[in-house]
KEMI-258401 format. One record per residue: x, y, z of N, C-alpha, C, CB in turn; residue in one letter. Coordinates in steps of 0.2 Angstrom, whole numbers, padded with zeros to 4 digits, always signed. Each point is the difference from the previous one (the first is absolute). Glycine has a CB too. Layout:
<pts>
XYZXYZXYZXYZA
...
</pts>
This chain:
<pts>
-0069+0110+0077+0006-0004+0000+0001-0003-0007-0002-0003+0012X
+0009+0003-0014+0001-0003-0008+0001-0006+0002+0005+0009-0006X
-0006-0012-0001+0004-0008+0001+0006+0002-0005-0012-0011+0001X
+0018+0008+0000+0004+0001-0004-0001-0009-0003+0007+0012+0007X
-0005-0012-0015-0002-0007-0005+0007-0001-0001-0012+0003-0007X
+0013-0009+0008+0007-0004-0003+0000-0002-0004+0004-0002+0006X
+0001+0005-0011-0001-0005-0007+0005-0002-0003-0008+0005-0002X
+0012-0005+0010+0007-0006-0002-0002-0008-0002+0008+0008+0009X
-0006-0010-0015-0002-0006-0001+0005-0005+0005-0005+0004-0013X
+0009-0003+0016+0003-0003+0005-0001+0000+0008+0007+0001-0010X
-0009-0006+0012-0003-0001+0007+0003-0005+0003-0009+0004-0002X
+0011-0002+0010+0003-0005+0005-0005-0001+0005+0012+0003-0001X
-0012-0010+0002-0003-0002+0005+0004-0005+0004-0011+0003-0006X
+0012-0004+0014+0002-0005+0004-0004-0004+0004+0008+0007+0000X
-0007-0014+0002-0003-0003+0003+0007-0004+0006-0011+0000-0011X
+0008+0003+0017+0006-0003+0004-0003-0004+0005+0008+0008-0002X
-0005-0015+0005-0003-0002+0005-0001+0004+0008+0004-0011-0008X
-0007+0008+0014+0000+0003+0005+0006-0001+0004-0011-0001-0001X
+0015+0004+0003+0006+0001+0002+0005+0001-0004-0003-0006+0008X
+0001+0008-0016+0007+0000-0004+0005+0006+0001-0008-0006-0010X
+0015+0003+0012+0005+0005+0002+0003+0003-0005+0002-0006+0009X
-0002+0006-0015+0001+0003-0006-0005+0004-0003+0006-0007+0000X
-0011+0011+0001-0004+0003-0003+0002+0005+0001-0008-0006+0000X
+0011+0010+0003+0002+0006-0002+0006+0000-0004-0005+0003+0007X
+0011-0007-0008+0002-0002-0007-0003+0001-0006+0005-0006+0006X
-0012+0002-0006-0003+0001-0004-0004+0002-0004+0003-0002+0004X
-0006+0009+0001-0004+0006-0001+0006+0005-0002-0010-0001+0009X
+0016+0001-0008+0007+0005-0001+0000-0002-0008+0010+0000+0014X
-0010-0006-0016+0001-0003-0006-0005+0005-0006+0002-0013+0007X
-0008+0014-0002-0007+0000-0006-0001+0006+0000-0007-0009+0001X
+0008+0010+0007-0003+0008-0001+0002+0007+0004-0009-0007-0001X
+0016+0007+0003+0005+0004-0001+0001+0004-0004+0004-0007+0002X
-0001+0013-0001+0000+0008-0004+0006-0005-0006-0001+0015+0012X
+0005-0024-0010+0003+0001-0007-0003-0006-0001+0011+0006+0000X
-0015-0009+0002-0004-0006-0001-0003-0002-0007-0003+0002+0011X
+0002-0008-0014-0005+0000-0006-0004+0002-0001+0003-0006-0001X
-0007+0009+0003-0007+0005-0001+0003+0006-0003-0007-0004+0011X
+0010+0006-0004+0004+0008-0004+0005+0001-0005-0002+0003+0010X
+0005-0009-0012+0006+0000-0007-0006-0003-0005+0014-0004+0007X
-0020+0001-0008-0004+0001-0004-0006+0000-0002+0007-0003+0000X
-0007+0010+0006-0007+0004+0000-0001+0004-0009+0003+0004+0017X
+0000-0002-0020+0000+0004-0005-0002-0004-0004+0006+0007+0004X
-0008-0015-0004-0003-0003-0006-0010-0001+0003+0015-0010-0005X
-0015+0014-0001-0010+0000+0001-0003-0004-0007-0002+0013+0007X
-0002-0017-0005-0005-0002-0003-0001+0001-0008-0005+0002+0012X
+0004+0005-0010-0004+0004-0007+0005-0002-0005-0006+0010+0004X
+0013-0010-0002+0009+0000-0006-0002-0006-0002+0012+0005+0006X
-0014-0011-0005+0000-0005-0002-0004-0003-0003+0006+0002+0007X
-0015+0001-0008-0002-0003-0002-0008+0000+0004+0013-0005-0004X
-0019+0002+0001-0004+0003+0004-0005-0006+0004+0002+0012-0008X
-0001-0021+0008-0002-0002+0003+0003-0003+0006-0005+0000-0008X
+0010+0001+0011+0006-0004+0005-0001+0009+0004+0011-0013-0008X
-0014+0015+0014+0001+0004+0004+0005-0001+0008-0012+0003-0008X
+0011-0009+0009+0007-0001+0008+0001-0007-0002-0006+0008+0013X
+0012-0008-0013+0004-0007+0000+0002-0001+0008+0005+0000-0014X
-0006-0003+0020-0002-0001+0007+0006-0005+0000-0014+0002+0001X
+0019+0000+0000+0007-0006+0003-0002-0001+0007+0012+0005-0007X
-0013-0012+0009-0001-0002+0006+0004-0004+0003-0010+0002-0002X
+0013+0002+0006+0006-0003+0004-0002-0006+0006+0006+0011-0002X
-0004-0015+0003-0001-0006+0005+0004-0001+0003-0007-0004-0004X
+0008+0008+0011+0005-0001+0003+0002-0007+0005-0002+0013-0002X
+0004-0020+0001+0001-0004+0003-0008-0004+0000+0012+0006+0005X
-0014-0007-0010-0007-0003+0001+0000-0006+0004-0003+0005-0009X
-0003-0008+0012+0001-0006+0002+0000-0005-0006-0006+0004+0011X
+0005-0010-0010+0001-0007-0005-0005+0000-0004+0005-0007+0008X
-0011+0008-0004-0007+0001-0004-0001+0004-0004-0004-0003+0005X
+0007+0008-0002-0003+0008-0005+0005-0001-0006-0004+0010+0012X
+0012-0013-0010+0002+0000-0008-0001-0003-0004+0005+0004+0002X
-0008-0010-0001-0004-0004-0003-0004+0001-0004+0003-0002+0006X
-0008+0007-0003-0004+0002-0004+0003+0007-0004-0008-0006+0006X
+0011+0007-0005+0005+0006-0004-0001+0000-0009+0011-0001+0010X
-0014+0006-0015+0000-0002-0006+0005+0003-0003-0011-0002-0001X
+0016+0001-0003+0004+0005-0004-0002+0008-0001+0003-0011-0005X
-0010+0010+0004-0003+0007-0004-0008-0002+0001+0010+0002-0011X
-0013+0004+0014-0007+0000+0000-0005+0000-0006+0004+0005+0010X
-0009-0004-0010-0003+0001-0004-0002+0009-0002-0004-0013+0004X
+0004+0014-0013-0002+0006+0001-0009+0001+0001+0013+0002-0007X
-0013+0004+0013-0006+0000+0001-0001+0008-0004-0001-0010+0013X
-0005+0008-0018-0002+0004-0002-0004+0007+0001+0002-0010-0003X
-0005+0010+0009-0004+0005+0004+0006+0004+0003-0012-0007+0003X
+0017+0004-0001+0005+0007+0002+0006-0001-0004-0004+0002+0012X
+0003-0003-0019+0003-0001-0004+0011-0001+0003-0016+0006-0009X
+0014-0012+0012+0006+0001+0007+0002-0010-0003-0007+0011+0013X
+0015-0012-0009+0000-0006+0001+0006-0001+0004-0006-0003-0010X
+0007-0002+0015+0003-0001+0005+0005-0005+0000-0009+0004+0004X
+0015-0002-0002+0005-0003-0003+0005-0002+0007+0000+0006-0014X
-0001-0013+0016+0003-0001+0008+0008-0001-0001-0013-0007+0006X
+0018+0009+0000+0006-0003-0001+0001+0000+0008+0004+0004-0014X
-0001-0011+0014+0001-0003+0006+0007+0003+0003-0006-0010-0005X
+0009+0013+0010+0004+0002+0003+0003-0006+0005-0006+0011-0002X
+0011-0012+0005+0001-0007+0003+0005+0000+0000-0007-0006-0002X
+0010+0000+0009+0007+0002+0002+0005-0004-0007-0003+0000+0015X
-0001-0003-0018+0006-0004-0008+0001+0004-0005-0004-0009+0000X
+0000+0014-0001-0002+0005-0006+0005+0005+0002-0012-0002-0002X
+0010+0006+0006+0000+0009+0005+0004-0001+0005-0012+0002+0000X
+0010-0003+0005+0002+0001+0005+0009+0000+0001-0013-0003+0003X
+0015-0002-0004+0006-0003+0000+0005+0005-0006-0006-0012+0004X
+0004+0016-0008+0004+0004-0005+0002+0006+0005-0006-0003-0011X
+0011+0005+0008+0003+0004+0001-0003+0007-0004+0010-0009+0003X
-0009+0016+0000-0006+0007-0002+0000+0000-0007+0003+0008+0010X
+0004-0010-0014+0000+0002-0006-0004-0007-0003+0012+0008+0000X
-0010-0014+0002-0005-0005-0002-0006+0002-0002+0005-0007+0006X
-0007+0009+0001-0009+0003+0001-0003+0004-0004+0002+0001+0010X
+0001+0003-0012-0001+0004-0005-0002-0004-0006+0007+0008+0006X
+0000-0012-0010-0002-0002-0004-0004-0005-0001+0008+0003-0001X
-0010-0007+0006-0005-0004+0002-0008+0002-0003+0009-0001+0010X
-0011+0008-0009-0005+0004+0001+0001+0001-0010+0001+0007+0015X
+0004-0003-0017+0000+0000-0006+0000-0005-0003+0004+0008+0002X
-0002-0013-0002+0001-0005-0005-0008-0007+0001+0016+0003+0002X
-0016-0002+0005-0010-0002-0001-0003+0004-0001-0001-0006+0007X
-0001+0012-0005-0006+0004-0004+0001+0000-0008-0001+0009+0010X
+0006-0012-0014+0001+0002-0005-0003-0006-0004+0009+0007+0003X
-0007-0014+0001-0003-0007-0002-0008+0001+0003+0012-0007+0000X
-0012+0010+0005-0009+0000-0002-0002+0005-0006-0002+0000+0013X
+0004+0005-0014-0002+0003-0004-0001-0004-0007+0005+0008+0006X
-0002-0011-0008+0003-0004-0005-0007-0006+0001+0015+0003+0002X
-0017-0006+0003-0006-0006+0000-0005+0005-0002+0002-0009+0010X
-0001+0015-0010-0009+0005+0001+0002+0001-0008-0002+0009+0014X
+0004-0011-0019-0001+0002-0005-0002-0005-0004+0006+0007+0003X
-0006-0012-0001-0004-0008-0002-0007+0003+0001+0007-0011+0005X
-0008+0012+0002-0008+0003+0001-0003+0006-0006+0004-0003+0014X
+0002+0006-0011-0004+0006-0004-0002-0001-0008+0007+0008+0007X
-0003-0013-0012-0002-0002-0007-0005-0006+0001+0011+0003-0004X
-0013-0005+0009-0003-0005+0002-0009+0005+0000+0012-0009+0008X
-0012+0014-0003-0005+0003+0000+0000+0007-0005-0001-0005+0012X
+0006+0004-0017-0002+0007-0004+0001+0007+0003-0009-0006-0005X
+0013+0006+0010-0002+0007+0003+0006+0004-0004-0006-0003+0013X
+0003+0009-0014+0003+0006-0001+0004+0004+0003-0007-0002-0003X
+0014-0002+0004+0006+0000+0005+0006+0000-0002-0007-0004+0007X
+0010+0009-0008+0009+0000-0002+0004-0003+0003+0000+0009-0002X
-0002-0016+0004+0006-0002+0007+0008+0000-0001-0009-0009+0003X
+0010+0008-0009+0007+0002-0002+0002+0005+0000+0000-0007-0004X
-0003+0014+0005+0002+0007+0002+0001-0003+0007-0008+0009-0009X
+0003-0010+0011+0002+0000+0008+0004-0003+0004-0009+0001+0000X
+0012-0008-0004+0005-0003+0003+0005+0004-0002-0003-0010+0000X
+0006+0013-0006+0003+0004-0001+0002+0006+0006-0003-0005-0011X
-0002+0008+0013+0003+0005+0002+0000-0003+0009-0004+0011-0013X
+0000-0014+0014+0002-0003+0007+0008-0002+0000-0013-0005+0001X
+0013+0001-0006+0009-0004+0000+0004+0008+0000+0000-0014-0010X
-0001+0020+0007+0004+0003-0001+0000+0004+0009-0002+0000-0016X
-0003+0002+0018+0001-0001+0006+0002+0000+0006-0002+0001-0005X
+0001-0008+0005+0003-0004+0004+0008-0003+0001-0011+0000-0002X
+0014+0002-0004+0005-0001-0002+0007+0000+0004-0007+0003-0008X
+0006+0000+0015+0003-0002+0004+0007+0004-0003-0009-0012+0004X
</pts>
């Protein structure tokens, strides 16, 4: 058996509550033949640089009170999987209430401002990461 190795430096992850009636909205968002996964599967790791290997967009779909509370802007970068976890809150004020084309821009215009915090980090820890290659070419295709 092979393992196949991903070395798209872009990763989605979702968190939905129990009975959340939008999660397959959700999943159509991330991981869809036109979803963000697959419109920016073709950015890897190695283009960019060689300590920042998955930047982990974690979506939080309608969190409870507590949990966004504890919500950080931007995780820590953890060194051993040379990885860092970037949460963004989904919700009926933000998201839900837009219209498709909103949605969209919604997506583009936050991953863009996360991107943008990760680059404090990244001068912060020295890593060895183009992030402005990468915002660049994310904006370019996303462009809607």
């Amino acid at each position: 058996m092979t393992e196949k190795i991903m070395d798209n430096i872009l990763g989605f992850y979702a968190s939905f509550n129990f009975g959340e009636t939008d999660s397959e909205l959700i999943r159509s968002y991330l991981w869809s033949e036109n979803g963000l996964k697959n419109k920016l599967n073709f950015l890897k790791w190695q283009d960019f640089g060689t300590d920042l290997k998955l930047i982990l967009f974690e979506f939080y779909v309608r969190p409870i009170p507590y949990e966004r509370k504890n919500i950080k802007p931007i995780g820590s970068f953890r060194r051993k999987e040379q990885s860092v976890g970037i949460p963004i809150i989904l919700d009926d004020q933000n998201f839900f209430r837009l219209k498709e084309n909103e949605r969209q821009l919604y997506f583009k215009n936050t991953i863009l401002e996360k991107l943008e915090l990760l680059t404090e980090k990244i001068k912060r820890n020295k890593l060895d990461t183009n992030i402005s290659e990468l915002k660049s070419k994310v904006e370019k295709t996303l462009k809607g």
